[in-house]
N, C-alpha and C positions, 0 to 999 in steps of 0.2 A: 767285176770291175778291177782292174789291173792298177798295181799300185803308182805305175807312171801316170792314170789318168784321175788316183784321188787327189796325189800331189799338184797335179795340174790346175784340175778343180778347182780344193784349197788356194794356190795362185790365183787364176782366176776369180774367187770372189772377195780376197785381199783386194785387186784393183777394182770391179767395181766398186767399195767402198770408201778406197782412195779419189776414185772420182766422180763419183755419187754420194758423197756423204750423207749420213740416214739422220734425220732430224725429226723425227717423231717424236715427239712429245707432250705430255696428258698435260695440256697448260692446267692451272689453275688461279684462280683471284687471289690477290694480294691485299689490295688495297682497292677502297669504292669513294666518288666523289658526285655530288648532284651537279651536272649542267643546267643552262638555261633551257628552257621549255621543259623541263620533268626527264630529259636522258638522265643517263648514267654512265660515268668514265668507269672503264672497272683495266684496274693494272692485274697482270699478268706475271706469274712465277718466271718468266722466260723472258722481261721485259717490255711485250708487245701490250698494247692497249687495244680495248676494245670499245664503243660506244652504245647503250643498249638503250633501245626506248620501248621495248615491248616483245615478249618471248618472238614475235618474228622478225624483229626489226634490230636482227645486232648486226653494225659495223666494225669492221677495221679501220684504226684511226692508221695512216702512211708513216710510223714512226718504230723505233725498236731499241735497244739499249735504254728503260727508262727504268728511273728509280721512284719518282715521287711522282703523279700527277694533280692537280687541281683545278677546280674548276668554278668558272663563275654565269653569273646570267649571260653575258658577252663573249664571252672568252674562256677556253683553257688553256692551259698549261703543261707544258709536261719537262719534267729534268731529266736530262741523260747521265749517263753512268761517267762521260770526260766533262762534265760543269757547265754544258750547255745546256738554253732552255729554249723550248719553241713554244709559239705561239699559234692557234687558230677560232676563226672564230666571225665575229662581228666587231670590224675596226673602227666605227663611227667615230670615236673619243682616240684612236692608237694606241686601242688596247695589244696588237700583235706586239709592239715594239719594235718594226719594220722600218720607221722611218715613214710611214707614210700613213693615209689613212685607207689602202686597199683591202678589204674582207678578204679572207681564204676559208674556204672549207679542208684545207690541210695543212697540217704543221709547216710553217714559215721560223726561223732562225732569230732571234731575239738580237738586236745588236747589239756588240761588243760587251757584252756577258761572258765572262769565263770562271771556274772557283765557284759555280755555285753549291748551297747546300741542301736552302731550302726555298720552296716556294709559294706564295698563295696570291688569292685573286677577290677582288673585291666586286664591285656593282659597275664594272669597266674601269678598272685600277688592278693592274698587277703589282706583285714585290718580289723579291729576289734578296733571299740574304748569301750574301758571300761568305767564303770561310776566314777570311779577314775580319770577320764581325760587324761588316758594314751591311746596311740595310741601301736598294737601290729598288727603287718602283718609273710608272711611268701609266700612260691612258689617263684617264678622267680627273679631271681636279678641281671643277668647279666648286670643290668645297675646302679646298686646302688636303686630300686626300691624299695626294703624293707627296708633301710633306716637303716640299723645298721651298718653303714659304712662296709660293707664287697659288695664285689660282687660276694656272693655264694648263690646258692640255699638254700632256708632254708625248708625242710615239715614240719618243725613243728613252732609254733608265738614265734617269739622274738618281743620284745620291741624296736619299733623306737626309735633312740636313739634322745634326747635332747627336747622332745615333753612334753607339762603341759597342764594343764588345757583347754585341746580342747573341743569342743563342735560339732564340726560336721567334717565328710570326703568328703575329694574331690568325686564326682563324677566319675570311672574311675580309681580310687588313684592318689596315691603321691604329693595331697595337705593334709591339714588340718587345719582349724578353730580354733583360738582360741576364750576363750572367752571375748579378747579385738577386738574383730574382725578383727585381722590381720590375715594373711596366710602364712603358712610354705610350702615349696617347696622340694623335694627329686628327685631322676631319673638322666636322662639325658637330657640337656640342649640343644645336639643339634638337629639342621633343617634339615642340608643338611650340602654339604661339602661345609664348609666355611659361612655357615649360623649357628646360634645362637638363643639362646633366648627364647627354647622351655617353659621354667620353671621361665621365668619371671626375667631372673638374663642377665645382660648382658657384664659380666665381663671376658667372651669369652666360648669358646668350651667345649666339657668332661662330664663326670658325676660328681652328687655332690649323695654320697653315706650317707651325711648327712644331715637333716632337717637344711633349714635357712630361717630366713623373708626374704619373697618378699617385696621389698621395696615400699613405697607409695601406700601402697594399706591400706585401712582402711573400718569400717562397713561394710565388708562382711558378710553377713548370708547362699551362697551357691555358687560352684563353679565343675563348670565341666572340666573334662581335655579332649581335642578334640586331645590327639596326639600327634601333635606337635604345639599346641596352646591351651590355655585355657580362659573359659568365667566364668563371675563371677557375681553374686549379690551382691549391695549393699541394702544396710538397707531403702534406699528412692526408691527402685525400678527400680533404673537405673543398666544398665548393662555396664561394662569395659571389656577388655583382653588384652593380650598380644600372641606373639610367629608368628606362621607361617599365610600368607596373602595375597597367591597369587593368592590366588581363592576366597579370601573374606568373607575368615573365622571369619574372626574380625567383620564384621558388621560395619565399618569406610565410607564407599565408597570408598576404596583404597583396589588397587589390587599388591602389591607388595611383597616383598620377605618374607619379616618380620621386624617385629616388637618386640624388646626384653622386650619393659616396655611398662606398662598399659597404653591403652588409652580408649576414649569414643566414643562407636557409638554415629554419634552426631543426639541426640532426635528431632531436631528442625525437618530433613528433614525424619525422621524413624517412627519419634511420637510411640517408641516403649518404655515407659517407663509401672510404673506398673505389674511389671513382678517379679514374686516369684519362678520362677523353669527354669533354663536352662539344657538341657541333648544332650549329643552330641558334644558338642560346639560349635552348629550349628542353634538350636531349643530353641523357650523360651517359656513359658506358664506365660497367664495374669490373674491378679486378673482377671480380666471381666470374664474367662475360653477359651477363643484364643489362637490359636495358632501362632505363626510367628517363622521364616527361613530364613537362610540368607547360602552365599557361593555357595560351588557345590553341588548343589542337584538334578538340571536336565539341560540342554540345557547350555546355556553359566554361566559361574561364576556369583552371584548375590549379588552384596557388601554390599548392603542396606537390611534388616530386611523388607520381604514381608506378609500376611497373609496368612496363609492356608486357603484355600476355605472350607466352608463347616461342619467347625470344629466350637460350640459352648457348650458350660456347660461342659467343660473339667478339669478335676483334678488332671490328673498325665499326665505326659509322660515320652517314654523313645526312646533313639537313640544309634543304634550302625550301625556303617559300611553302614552307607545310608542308613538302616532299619528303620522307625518311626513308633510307635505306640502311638496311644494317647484313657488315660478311659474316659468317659463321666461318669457323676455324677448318670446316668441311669444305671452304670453298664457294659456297650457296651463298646468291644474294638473294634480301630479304626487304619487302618493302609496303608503306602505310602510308596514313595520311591523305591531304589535297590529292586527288586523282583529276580533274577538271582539266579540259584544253589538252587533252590527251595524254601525250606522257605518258608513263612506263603500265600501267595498268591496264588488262584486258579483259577485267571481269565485271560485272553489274558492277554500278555503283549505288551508295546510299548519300543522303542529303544529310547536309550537317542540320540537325532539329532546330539550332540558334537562327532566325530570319535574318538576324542584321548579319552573317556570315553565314551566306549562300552557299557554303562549297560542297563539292563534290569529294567523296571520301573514303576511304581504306577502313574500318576498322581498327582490323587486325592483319598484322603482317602477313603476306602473301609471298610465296615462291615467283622469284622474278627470272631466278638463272641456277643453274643446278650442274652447270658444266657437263662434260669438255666440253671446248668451243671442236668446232670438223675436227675432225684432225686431218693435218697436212701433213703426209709424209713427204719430207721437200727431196728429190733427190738431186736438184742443185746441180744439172750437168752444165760445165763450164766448158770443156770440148771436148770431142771423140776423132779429131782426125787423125786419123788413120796413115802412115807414112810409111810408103811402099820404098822400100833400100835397092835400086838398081841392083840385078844381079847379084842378089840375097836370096834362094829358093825358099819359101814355104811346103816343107817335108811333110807329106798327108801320107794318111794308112797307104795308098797307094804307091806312096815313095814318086811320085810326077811332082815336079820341080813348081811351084809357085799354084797349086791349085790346095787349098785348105778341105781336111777332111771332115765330112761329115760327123764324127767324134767331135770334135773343134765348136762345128758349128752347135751339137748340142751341148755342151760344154759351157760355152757362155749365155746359151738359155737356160740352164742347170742356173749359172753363180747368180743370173739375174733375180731369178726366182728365191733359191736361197736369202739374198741380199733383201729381198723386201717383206718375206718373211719371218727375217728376224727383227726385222724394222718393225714388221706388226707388232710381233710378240714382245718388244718393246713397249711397246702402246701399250697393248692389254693390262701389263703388269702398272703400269704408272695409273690405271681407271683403276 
């Protein structure tokens, strides 16, 4: 091969690259959220989203640039990387924040949201905190839920009312973080009839359609709302809560009605400190990357904070409605619990032994997702036309004026080939 035709070559596979660009790449999970019905949101190192409900049942959600997703029974969420947030979902309440109340099964554009940082979704209630430290929600609010003192559906974000300098959202909503680490509480307060204390206030029954401090609660950095009880981080790693307890929600050893003000599972007999992520208000993840679980999860109430078997190098979790799934820092998602009504499980199930709670059940954690997703190597052709110059010859080995020589034509079947190629072996190396 003569070295006019490796120069060439090399040319040659310079442009298809320029106009093919090679986008191969081994996605991996980032982050995992439970949807309604048992899916699973699972975000992507590349910022594409994907939705899983069962090893053959993964989707592409229509969205890319995301940072944070979230997800609720009705609705998720997703943030992009310029401050925007879409919505898709089930709008019944205007949970998309469209302005209307039309369902999409694809991300729809949140109105006039800009600056966001963080996001989450409650039981058809979204929130939205901005980098300005304002809290803005919208969808469901027949319980004072969106927090503008009204109890009307909102589709489109108003402004919780009375909210500064927050830093993080409840888990679930209707908490919120400031950044003295106190926590503001909204919704509905009550348990049951004649029970109290859902939201940490124990000053009786009713909604509070307006944000107020929970009292004696301090150095919180995350907190999840279970319902009608919530669990919370502090700053040294220990865990508190307050509200409903009669299955052991609290993690106390006490199985009673409720409890309206914080207390502390006590570490001595739990040894369950160290813990940077509670989801569910049921589930905690440890620095170490552990899992543990406490309440009704399977067979009789479990007051005390147990391990999950089997779970190590864990980085996120997430829990809804007896659903668990937890990422290993491999990338694998992992998941137990409620299996019933279909949802992400596709293997025998077993019966929860409890009659009064019928379900259908996980175990022990099961392999859900083990990556890559296909891989697409995208080559992205944006045009190839080709523009013939009057009276410009195309000089071929035969030196005839405007006919292209067979060199040529294999030439650019050489750079194609090279070009995808190395796209593979790109791939390979990132599996």
């Amino acid at each position: 091969m003569s070295m006019r035709r490796i120069i060439r070559l090399a040319i040659l596979v310079a442009i298809v690259f320029a106009v093919f660009p090679c986008a191969a790449h081994a996605q991996k999970v980032v982050a995992v959220s439970i949807e309604g019905g048992g899916r699973v949101l699972m975000l992507m190192d590349d910022g594409t989203v994907y939705s899983l409900g069962s090893k053959d049942d993964l989707q592409k959600v229509s969205i890319d640039n995301v940072t944070t997703v979230s997800a609720g029974s009705m609705v998720s969420l997703a943030l992009r990387s310029d401050g925007t947030v879409w919505a898709w979902g089930d709008n019944y309440y205007g949970g998309l924040g469209d302005g209307t109340l039309n369902s999409s099964s694809t991300p729809v554009k949140v109105k006039g949201l800009a600056n966001v940082v963080a996001i989450a979704v409650g039981d058809g209630t979204c929130y939205a905190l901005k980098g300005d430290g304002t809290v803005w929600a919208w969808g469901r609010n027949d319980e004072g839920q969106v927090g503008d003192g009204t109890l009307e559906d909102r589709p489109e974000p108003v402004q919780v009312r009375g909210l500064s300098n927050i830093i993080a959202l409840g888990e679930g909503g209707n908490y919120a973080i400031k950044n003295d680490g106190t926590v503001w509480a909204w919704g509905s307060n009550d348990i049951s009839e004649g029970s109290y204390g859902a939201l940490g206030d124990n000053s009786g029954p009713g909604v509070r359609p307006i944000p107020f401090q929970v009292r004696g609660v301090s150095n919180v950095t995350q907190i999840s709302n279970g319902g009608y009880h919530a669990i919370y981080v502090k700053d040294d790693g220990s865990v508190w809560g307050w509200g409903r307890y009669d299955l052991g929600q609290l993690g106390d050893g006490s199985t009673h009605s409720s409890r309206p003000l914080p207390v502390k599972p006590p570490s001595v007999k739990t040894q369950i400190n160290n813990v940077k992520k509670v989801s569910g208000g049921s589930t905690a993840l440890k620095n170490d990357g552990t899992v543990w679980e406490w309440g009704m999860f399977i067979g009789d109430p479990e007051p005390i904070p147990v391990k999950v078997k089997g779970l190590d190098h864990v980085v996120d979790i997430s829990v809804r409605a007896g659903v668990k799934v937890a990422l290993k820092d491999d990338g694998t998602v992992w998941g137990w619990g409620r299996a019933d009504g279909g949802g992400l499980f596709g293997w025998p199930k077993v019966v929860d032994p409890n009659p009064a709670f019928n379900y259908v059940v996980e175990r022990d954690p099961v392999l859900l997702f083990s990556g890559p997703v296909q891989p697409t190597i995208t080559m992205n052709p944006t045009s190839m036309n080709v523009t013939t110059v009057p009276n410009s010859p195309v000089v071929g080995q035969s030196g005839e004026p405007g006919i292209p020589s067979m060199d040529m034509d294999l030439d650019i079947v050489l750079a194609a080939l090279m070009s995808t190629a190395i796209c593979l072996t790109k791939w390979r190396k990132g599996n």
